[in-house]
TORKOLGU-506372 format. One record per residue (C-alpha): x negated, y negated, z; residue in three letters; residue number from 1. Coordinates in Angstrom, 2 decimals. Layout:
BEGIN
+---------+---------+---------+------+-----+
|      c1 |      c2 |      c3 | type | seq |
+---------+---------+---------+------+-----+
|       X |       Y |       Z |  ALA | NUM |
...
+---------+---------+---------+------+-----+
This chain:
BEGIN
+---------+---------+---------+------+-----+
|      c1 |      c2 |      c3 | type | seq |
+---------+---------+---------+------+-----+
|   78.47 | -177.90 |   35.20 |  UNK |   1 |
|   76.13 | -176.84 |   37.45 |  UNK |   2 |
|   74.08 | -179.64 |   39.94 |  UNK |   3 |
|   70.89 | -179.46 |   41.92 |  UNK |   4 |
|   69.30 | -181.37 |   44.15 |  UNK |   5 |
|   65.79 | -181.73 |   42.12 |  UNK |   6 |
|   64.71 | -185.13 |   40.82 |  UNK |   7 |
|   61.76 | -186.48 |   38.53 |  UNK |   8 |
|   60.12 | -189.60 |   39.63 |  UNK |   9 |
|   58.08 | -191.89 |   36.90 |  UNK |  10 |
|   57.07 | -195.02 |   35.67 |  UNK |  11 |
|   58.75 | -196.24 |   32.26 |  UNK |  12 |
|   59.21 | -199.81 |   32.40 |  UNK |  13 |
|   56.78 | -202.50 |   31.54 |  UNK |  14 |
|   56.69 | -203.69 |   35.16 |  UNK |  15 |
|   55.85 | -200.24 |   36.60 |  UNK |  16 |
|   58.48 | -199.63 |   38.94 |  UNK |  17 |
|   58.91 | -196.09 |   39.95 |  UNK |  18 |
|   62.02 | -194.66 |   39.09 |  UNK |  19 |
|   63.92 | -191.45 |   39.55 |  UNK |  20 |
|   65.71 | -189.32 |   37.76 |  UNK |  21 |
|   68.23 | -186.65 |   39.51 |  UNK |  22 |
|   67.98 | -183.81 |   37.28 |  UNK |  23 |
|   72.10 | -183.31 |   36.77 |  UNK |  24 |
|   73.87 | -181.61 |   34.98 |  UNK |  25 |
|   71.76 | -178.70 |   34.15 |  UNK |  26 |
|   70.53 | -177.89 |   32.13 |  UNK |  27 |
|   68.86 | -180.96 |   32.09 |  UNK |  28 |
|   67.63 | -181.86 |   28.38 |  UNK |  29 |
|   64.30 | -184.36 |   27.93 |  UNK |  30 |
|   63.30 | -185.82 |   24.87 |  UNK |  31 |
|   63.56 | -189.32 |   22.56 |  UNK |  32 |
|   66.81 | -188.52 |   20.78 |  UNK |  33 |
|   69.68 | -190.95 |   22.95 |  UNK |  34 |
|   71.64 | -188.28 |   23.46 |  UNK |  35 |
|   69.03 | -186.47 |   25.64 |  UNK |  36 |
|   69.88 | -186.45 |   29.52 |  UNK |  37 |
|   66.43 | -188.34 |   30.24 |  UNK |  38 |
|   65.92 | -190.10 |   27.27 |  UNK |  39 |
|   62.22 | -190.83 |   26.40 |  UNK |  40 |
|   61.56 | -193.60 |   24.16 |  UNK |  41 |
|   58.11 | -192.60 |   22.85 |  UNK |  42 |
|   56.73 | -191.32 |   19.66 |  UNK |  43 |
|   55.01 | -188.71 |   20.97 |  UNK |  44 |
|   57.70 | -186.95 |   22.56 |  UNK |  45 |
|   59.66 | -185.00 |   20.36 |  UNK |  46 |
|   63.41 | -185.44 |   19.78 |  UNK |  47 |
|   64.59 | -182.32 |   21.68 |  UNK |  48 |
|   61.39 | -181.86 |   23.97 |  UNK |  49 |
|   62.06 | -179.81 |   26.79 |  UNK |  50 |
|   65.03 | -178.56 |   29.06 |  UNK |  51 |
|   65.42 | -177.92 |   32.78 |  UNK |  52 |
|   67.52 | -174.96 |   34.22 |  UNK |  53 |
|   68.40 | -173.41 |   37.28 |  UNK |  54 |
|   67.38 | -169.74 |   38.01 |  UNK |  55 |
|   68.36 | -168.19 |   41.41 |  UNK |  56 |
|   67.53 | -171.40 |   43.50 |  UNK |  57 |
|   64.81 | -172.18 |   41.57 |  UNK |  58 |
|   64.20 | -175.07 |   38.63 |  UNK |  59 |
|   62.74 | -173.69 |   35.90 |  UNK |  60 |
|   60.99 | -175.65 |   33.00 |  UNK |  61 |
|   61.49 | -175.01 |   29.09 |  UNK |  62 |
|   59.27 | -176.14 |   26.27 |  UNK |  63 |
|   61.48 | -176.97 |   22.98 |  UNK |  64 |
|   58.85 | -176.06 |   20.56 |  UNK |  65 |
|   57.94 | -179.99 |   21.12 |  UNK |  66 |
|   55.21 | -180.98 |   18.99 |  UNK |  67 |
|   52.27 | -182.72 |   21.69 |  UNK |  68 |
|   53.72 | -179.83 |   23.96 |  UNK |  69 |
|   55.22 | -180.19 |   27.94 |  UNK |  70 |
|   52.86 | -179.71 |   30.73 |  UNK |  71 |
|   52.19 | -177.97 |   34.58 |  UNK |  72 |
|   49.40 | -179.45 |   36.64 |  UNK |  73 |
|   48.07 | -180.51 |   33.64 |  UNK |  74 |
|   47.73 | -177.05 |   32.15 |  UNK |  75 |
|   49.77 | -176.74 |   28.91 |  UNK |  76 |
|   53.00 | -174.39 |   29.04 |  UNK |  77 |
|   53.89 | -171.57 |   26.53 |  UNK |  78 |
|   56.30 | -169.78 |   28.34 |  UNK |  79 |
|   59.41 | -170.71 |   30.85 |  UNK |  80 |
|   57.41 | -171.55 |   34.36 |  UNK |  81 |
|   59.36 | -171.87 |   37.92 |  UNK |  82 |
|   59.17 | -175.35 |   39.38 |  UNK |  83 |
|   57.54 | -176.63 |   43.17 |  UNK |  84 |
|   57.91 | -179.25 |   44.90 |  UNK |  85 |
|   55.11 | -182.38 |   43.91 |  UNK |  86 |
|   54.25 | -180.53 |   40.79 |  UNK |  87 |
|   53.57 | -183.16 |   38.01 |  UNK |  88 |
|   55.30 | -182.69 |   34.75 |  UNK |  89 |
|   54.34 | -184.48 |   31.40 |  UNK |  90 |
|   56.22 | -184.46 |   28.80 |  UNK |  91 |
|   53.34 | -184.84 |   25.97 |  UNK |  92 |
|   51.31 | -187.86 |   27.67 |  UNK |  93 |
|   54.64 | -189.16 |   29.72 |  UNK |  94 |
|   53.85 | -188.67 |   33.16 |  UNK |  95 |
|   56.64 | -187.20 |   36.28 |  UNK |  96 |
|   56.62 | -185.58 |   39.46 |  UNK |  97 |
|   59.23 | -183.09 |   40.78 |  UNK |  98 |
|   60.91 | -183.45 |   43.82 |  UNK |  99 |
|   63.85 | -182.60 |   45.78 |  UNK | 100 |
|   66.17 | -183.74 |   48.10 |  UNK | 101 |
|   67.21 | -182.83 |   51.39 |  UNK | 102 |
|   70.80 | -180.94 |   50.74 |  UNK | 103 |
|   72.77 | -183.14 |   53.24 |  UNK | 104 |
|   71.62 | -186.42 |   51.44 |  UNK | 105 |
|   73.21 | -185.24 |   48.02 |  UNK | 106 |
|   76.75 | -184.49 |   50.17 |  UNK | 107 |
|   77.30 | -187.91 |   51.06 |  UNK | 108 |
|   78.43 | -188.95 |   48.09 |  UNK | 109 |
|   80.73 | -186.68 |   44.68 |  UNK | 110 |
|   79.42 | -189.29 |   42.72 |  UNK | 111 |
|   76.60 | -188.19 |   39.70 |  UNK | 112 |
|   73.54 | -190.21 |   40.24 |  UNK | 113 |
|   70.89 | -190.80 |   37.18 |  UNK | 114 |
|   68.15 | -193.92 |   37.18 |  UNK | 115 |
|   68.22 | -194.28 |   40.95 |  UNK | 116 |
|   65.42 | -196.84 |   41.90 |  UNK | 117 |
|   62.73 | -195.38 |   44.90 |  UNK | 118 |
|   64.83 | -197.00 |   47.08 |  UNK | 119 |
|   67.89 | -195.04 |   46.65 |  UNK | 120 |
|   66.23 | -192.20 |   47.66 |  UNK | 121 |
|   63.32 | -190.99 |   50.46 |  UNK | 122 |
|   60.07 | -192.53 |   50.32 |  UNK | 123 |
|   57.93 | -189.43 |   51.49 |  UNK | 124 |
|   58.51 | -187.85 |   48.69 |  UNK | 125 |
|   56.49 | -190.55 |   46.55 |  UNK | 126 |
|   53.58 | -189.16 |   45.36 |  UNK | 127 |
|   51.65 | -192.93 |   44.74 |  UNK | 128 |
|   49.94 | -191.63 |   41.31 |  UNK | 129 |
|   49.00 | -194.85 |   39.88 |  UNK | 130 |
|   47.56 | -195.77 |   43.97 |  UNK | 131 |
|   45.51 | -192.72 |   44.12 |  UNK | 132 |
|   43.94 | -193.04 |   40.13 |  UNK | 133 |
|   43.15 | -196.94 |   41.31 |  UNK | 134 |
|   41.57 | -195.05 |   44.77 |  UNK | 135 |
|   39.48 | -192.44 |   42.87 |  UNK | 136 |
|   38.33 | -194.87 |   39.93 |  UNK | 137 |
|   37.73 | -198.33 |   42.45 |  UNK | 138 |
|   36.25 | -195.71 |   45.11 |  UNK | 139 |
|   38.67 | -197.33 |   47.83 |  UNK | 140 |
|   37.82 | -195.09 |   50.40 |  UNK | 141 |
|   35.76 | -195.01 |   54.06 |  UNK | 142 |
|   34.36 | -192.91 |   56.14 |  UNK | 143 |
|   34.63 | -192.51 |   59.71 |  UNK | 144 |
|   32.16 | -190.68 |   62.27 |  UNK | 145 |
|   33.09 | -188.89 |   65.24 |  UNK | 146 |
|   29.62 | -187.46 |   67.78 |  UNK | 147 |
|   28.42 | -183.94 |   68.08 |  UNK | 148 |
|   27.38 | -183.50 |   71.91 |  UNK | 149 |
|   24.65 | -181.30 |   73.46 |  UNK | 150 |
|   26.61 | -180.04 |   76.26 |  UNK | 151 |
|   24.03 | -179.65 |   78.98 |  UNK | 152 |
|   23.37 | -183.89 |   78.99 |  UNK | 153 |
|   26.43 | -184.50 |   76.62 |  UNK | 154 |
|   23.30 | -186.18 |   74.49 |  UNK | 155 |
|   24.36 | -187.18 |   71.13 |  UNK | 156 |
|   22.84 | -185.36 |   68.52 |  UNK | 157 |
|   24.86 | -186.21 |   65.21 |  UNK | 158 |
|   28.43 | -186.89 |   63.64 |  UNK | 159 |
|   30.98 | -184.99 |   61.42 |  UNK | 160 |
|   31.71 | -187.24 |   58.97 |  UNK | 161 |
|   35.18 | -187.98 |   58.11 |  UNK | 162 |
|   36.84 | -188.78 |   54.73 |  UNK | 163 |
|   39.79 | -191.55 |   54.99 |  UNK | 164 |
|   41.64 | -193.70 |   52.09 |  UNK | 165 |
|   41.23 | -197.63 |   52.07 |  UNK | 166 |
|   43.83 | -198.39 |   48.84 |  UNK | 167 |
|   47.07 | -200.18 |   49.64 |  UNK | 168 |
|   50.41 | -199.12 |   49.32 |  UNK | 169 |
|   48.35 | -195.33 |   49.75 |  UNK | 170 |
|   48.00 | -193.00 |   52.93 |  UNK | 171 |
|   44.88 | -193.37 |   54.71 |  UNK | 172 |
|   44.97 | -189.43 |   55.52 |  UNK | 173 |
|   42.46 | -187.37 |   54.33 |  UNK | 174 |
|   45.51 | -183.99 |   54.65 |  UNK | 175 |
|   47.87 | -185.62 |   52.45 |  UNK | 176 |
|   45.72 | -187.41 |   49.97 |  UNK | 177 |
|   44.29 | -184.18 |   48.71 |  UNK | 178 |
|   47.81 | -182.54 |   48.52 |  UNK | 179 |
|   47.98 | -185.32 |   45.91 |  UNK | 180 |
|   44.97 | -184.29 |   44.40 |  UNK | 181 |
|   45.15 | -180.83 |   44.22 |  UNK | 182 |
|   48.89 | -181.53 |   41.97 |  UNK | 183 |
|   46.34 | -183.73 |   39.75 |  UNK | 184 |
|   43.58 | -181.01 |   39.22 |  UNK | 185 |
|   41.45 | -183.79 |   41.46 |  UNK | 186 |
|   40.79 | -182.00 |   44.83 |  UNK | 187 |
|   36.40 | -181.58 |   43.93 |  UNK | 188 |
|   36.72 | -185.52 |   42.84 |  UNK | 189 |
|   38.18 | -186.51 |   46.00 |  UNK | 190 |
|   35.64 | -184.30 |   47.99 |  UNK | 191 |
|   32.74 | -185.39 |   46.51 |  UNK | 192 |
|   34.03 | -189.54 |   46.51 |  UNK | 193 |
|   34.61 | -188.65 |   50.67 |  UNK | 194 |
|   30.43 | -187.17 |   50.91 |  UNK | 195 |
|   29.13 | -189.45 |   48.63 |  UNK | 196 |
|   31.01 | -192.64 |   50.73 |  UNK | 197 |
|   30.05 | -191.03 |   53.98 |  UNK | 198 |
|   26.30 | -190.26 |   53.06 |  UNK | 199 |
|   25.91 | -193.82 |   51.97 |  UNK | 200 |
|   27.35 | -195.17 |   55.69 |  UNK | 201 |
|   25.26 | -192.25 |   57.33 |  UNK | 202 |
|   22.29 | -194.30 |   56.07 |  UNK | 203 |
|   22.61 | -196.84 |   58.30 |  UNK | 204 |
|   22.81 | -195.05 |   61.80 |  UNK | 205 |
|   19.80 | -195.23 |   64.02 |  UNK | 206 |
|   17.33 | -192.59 |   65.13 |  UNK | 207 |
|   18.26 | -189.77 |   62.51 |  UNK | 208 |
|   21.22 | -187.60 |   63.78 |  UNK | 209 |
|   22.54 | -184.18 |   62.19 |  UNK | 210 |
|   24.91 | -185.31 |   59.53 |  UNK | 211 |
|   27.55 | -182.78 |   59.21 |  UNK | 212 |
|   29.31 | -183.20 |   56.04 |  UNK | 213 |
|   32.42 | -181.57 |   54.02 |  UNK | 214 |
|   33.68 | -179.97 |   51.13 |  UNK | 215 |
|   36.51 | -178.85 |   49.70 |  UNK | 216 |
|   37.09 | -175.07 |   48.97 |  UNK | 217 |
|   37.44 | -175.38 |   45.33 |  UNK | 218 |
|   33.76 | -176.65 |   45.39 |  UNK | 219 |
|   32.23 | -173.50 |   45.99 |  UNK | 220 |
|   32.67 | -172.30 |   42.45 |  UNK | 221 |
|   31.60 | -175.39 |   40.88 |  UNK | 222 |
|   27.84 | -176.05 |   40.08 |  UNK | 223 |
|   28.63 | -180.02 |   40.57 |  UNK | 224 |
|   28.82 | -179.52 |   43.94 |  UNK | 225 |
|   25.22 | -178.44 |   44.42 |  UNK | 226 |
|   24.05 | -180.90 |   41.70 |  UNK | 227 |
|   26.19 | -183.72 |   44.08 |  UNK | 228 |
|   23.86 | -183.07 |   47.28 |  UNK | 229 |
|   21.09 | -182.40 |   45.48 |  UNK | 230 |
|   21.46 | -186.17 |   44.44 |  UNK | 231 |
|   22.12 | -187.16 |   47.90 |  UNK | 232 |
|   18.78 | -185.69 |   48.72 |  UNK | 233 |
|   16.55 | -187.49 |   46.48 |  UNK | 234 |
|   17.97 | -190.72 |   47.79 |  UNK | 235 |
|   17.02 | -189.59 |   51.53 |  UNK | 236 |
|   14.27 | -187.35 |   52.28 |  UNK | 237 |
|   14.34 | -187.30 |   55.71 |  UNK | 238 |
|   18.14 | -187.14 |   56.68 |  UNK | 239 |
|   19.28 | -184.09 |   58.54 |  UNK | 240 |
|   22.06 | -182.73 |   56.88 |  UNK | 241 |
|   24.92 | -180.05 |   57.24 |  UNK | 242 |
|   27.45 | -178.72 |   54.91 |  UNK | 243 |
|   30.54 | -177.40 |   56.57 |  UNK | 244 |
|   32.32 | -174.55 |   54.67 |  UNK | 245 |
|   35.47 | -173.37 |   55.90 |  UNK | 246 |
|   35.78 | -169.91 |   57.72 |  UNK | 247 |
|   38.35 | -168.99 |   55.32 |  UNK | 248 |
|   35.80 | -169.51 |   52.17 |  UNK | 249 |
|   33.09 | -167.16 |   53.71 |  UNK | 250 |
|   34.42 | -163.53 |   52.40 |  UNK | 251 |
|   32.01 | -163.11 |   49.97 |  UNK | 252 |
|   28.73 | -162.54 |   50.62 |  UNK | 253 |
|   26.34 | -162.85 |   47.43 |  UNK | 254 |
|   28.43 | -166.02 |   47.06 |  UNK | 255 |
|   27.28 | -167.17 |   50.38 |  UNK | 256 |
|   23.55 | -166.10 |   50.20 |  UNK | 257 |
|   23.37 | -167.53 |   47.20 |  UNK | 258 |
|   24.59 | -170.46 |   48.44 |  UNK | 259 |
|   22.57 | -171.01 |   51.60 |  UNK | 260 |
|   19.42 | -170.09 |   49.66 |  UNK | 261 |
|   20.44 | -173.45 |   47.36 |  UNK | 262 |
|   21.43 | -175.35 |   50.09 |  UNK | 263 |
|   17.65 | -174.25 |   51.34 |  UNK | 264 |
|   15.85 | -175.49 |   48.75 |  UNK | 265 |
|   17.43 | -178.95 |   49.37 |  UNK | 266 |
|   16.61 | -178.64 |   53.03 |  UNK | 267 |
|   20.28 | -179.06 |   53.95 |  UNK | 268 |
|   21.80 | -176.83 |   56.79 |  UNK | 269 |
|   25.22 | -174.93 |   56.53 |  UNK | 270 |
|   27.50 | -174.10 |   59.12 |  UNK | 271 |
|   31.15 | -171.91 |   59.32 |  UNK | 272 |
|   34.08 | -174.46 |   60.48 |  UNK | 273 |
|   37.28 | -173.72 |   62.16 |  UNK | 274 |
|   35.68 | -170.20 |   63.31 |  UNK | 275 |
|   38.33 | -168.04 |   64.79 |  UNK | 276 |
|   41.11 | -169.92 |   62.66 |  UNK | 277 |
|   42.07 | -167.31 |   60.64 |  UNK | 278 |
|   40.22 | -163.72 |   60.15 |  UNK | 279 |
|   37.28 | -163.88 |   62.32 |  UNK | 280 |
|   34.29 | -163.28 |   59.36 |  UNK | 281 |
|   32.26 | -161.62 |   61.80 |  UNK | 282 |
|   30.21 | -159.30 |   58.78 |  UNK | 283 |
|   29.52 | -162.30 |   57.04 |  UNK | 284 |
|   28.71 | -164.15 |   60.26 |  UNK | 285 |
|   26.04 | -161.51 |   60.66 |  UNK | 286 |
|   24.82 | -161.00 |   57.08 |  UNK | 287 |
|   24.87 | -164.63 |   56.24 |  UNK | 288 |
|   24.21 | -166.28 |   60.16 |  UNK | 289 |
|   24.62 | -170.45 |   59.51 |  UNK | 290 |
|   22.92 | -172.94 |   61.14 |  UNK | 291 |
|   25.32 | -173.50 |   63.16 |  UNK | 292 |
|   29.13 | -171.93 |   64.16 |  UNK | 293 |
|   31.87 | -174.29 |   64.49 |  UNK | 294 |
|   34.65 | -173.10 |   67.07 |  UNK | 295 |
|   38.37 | -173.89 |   65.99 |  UNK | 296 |
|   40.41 | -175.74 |   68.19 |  UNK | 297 |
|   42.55 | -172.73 |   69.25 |  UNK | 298 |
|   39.94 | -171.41 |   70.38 |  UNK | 299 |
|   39.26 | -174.17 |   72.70 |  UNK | 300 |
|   41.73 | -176.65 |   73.64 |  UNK | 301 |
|   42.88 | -175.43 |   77.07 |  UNK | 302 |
|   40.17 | -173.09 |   77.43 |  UNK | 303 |
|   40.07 | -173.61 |   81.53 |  UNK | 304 |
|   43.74 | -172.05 |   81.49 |  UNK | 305 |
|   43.44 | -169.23 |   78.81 |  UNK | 306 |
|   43.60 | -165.44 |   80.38 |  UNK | 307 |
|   40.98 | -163.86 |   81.43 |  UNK | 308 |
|   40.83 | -161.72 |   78.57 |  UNK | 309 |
|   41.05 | -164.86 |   76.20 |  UNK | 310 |
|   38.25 | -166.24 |   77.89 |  UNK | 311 |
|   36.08 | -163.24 |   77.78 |  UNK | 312 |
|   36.78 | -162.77 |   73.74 |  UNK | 313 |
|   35.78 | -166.43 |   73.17 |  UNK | 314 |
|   32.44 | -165.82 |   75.56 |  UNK | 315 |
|   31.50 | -162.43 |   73.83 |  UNK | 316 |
|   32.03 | -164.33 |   70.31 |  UNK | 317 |
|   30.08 | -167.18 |   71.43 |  UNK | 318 |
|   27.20 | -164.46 |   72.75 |  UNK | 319 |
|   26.71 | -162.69 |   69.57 |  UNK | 320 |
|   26.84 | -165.96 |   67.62 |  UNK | 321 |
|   23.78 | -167.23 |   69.85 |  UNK | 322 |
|   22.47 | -163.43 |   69.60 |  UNK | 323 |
|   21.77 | -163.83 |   65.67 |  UNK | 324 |
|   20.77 | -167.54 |   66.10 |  UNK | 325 |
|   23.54 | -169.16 |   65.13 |  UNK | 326 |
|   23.91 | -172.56 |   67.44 |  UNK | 327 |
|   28.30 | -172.48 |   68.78 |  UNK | 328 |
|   29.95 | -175.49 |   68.80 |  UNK | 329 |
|   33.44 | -176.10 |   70.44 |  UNK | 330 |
|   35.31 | -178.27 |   68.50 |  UNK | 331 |
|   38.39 | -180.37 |   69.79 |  UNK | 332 |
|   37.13 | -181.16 |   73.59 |  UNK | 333 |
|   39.15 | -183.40 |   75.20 |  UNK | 334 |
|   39.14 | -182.87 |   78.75 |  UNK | 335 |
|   36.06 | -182.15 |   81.21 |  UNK | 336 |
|   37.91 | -178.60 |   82.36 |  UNK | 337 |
|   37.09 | -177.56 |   78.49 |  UNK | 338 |
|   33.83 | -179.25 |   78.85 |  UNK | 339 |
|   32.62 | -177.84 |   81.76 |  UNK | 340 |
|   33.73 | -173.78 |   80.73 |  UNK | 341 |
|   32.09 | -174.28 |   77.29 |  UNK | 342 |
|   29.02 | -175.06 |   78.93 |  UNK | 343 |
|   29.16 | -171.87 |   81.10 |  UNK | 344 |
|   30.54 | -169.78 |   77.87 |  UNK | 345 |
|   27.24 | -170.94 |   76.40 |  UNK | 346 |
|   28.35 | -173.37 |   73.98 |  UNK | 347 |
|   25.07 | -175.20 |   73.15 |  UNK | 348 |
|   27.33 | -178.42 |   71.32 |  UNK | 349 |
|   30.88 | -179.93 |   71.53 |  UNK | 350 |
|   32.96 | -181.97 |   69.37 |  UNK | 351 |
|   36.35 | -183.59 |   70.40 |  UNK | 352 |
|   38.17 | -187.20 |   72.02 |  UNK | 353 |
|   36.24 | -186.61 |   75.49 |  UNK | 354 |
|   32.89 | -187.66 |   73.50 |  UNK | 355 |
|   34.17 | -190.03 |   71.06 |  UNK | 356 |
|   37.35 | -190.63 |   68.83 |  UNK | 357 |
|   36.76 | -190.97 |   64.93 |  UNK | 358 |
|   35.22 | -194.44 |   63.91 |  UNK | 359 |
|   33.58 | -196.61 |   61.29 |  UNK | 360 |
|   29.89 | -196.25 |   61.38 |  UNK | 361 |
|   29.66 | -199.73 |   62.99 |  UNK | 362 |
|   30.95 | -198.63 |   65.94 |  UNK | 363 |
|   28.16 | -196.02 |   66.62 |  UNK | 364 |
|   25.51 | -198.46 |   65.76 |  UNK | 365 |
|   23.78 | -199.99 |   68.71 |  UNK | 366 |
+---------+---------+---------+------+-----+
């Protein structure tokens, strides 16, 4: 028979302790008759509900005609789909993840594993489900603020305003807790929970700074996004605000005048992050100039030892930015050899550990 090294990970007993599943032999059968491989005691699964199979290297999923039908990402399946890593599964409202294990953990042992506990097997690979839905719907999160520089006087002029999770048992990181949410449909959810959080600790700084604020790409199509901030702005009038959109998000144009002419109308500025990432957008950066250009990292870190050539492509960048009116900022300073070439390059604002590390807004209030 054949074996894999895929698993399913769930919660199925009353005191909600997640369990796995290694998904052996294959094909791997699912439904509530007993004789099913994973056996699903629920009367909304059908008998024979669904079957897992191997193609190539690949798991594939099979719907068995169930009745309440099996499900990707939350997106109903009618034909045979190929299986990732952290995808959730359900199995009419019976909720899994897929996983899979490192090869050289399934040699250790000939012996054919099924209802391993989470300990029996690697904890990264737990997804938290239950930890994140309690995080979204209890709004455990905080923000943290790290300072936006004027070069010349290294004056601080405003924060970026940084997303983090506050639910136990549940990664604090902003990277891996929307890889969870983008396997739940969840990722414009999380973003907006992040803004709204960080808007409502912005509130309490001192002598209104720029507020430079986030959103996820998946936003951009979505009119709650605008509606979002356009709540944010009736509750303060007077706070300067910034939406960062990420370089990679900029291609199309209409898209982006339209948006900056609704961001506009709410008086809130927009600026291109993590410029020079990817695909430098320089025709949008001249059709649609932001209020402000936001330098990746590469691009800076180390700046005082890049080639000469390096350095020249970063200053000519940096001059046609400022050309069109487009403020540059260097992102990721963390030494005062980056600080002090920016400043020649004509960087106008820097962002990075030499200024300040990330921190609750308490510890930027005087």
């Amino acid at each position: 028979m054949a074996q894999s090294n895929w698993f399913l990970e769930g919660y199925l007993d009353k005191d909600k302790q997640l369990r796995r599943w290694l998904i052996r032999p294959l094909p791997y059968h699912i439904g509530r008759n007993p004789d099913m491989d994973l056996c699903l005691s629920f009367n909304s699964v059908s008998g024979q509900h669904a079957q897992l199979y191997l193609k190539g290297n690949s798991l594939w999923i099979h719907d068995l005609n169930s009745t309440n039908g099996t499900f990707l990402n939350r997106n109903r399946i009618d034909d045979d789909v190929g299986l990732q890593d952290g995808d959730t599964l359900h199995f009419s409202e019976i909720e899994f993840r897929v996983g899979r294990l490192e090869v050289d953990l399934m040699q250790s042992s000939g012996t054919l594993y099924s209802n391993l506990s989470a300990s029996n097997l690697p904890e990264q690979s737990i997804l938290k489900v239950r930890e994140f839905q309690h995080m979204l719907l209890q709004q455990k999160v905080t923000s943290y603020f790290q300072p936006i520089v004027r070069l010349e006087a290294k004056e601080r002029i405003g924060y970026e305003v940084l997303g983090r999770g506050n639910q136990d048992g549940l990664t604090s990181q902003p990277s891996e807790l929307f890889r969870i949410a983008s396997t739940m449909g969840v990722s414009e959810e999380l973003s907006r929970l992040f803004r709204m959080r960080g808007f409502e600790d912005a509130r309490k700084l001192e002598g209104k700074p720029v507020i430079f604020l986030n959103c996820h790409p998946s936003e951009l199509d979505s009119e709650k996004m605008m509606t979002s901030l356009a709540k944010l702005r009736s509750q303060q009038r007077d706070m300067s605000m910034v939406l960062e959109i990420h370089e990679t998000a900029v291609a199309d144009l209409e898209k982006m005048r339209s948006l900056r002419d609704q961001l506009a109308d709410l008086n809130i500025g927009f600026a291109y992050d993590d410029f020079g990432a990817g695909q430098a957008r320089l025709v949008e950066l001249v059709e649609v100039p932001p209020d402000y250009l936001k330098f990746d990292v590469t691009l800076v870190q180390g700046i005082h030892e890049f080639p000469s050539a390096k350095q020249k492509l970063v200053e000519s960048l940096v001059r046609m930015a400022t050309d069109i009116g487009a403020p540059c900022l260097a992102e990721g300073v963390e030494v005062e050899q980056e600080h002090t070439v920016c400043l020649q390059m004509g960087f106008e604002l820097g962002q990075g550990y030499l200024y300040g590390k990330p921190a609750p807004v308490e510890n930027w209030i005087d």
